[in-house]
C-alpha positions as CSV (number, residue, x, y, z in Angstrom):
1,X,0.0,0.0,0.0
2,X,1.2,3.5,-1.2
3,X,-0.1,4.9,2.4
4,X,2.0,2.5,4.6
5,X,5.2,3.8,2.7
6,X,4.7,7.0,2.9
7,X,3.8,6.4,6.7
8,X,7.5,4.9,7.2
9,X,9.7,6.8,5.3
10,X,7.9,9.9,6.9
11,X,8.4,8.1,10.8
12,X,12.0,7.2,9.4
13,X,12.8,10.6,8.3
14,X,11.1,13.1,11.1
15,X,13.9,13.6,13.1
16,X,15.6,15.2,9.9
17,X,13.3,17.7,8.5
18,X,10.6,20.6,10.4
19,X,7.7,19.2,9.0
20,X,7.2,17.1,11.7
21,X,8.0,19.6,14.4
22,X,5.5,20.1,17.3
23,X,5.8,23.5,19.3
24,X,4.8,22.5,22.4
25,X,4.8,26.0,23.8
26,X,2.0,27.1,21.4
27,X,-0.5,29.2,23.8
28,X,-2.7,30.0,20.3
29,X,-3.4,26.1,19.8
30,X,-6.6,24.7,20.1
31,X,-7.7,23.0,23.3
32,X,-6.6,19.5,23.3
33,X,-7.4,16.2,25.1
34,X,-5.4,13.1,25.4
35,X,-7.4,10.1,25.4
36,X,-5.7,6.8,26.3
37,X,-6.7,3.1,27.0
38,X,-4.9,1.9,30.1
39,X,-4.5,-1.9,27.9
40,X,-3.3,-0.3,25.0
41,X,-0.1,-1.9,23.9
42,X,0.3,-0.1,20.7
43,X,0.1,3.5,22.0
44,X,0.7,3.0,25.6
45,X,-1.3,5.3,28.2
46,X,2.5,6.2,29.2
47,X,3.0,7.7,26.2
48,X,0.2,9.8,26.0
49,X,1.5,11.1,29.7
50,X,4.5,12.0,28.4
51,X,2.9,14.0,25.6
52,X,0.7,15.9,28.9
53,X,3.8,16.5,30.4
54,X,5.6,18.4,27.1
55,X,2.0,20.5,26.7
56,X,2.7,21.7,30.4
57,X,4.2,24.6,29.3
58,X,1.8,25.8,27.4
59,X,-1.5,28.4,28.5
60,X,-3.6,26.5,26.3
61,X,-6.4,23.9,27.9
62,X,-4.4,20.6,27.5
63,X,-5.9,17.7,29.6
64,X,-5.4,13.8,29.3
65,X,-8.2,11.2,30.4
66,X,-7.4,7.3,30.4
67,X,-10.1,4.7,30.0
68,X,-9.6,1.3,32.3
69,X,-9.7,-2.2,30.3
70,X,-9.9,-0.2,26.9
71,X,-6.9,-1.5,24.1
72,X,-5.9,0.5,21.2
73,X,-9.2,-0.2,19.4
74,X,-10.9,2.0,21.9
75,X,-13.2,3.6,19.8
76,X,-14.3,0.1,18.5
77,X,-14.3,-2.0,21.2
78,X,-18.2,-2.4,23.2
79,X,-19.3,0.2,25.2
80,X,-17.8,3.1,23.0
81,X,-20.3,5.0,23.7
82,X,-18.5,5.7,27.2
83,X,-16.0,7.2,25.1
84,X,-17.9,9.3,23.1
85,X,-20.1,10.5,25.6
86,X,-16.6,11.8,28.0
87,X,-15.2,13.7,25.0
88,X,-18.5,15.5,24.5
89,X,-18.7,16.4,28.3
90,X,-15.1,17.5,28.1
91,X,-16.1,19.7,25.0
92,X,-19.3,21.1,26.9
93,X,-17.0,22.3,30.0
94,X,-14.6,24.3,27.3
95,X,-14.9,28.2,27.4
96,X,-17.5,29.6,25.4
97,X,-18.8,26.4,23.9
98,X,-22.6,26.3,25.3
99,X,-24.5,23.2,24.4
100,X,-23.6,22.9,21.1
101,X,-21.8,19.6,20.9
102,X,-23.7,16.4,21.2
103,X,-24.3,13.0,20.2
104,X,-26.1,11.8,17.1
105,X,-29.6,10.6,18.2
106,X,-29.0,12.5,21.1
């Protein structure tokens, strides 16, 4: 597959070139949230604590929330709808963004 190429040379090469550069520091960013699945083996939750830890500096809302006996297929596994239904709280509770995220059917 073209994609999976790409993917590697790209992974293979970051440390080499500023396209893959991530400022941190960036207090203009949007607000961002870390989701992790504590059996994730793939991405592990560690990982995405480490990424918390480097946004630290930074003014803008960063927060990280980790999901017990989820695996990297989170989003697919049963009972997603947990999932869903935290992000969309955690979008409710941002500044200035009312009621107007919400699930479908909802």
């Amino acid at each position: 597959m073209p994609e999976s190429r790409r993917l590697l040379w790209q992974v293979a090469t970051a440390p080499f070139h500023r396209a893959t550069h991530v400022n941190f520091m960036n207090h203009h960013r949007a607000p961002l949230l870390l989701v992790a699945a504590a059996q994730d083996i793939i991405t592990p939750a560690a990982m995405n604590r480490v990424n918390l830890r480097r946004y630290r500096g930074s003014a803008a809302i960063t927060e990280f929330r980790e999901f017990k006996g989820r695996t990297h297929w989170i989003t697919l596994q049963p009972g997603w709808e947990e999932i869903a239904e935290a992000i969309v709280a955690w979008l409710r509770r941002l500044p200035g963004a009312g009621n107007q995220y919400r699930l479908s059917g909802s």
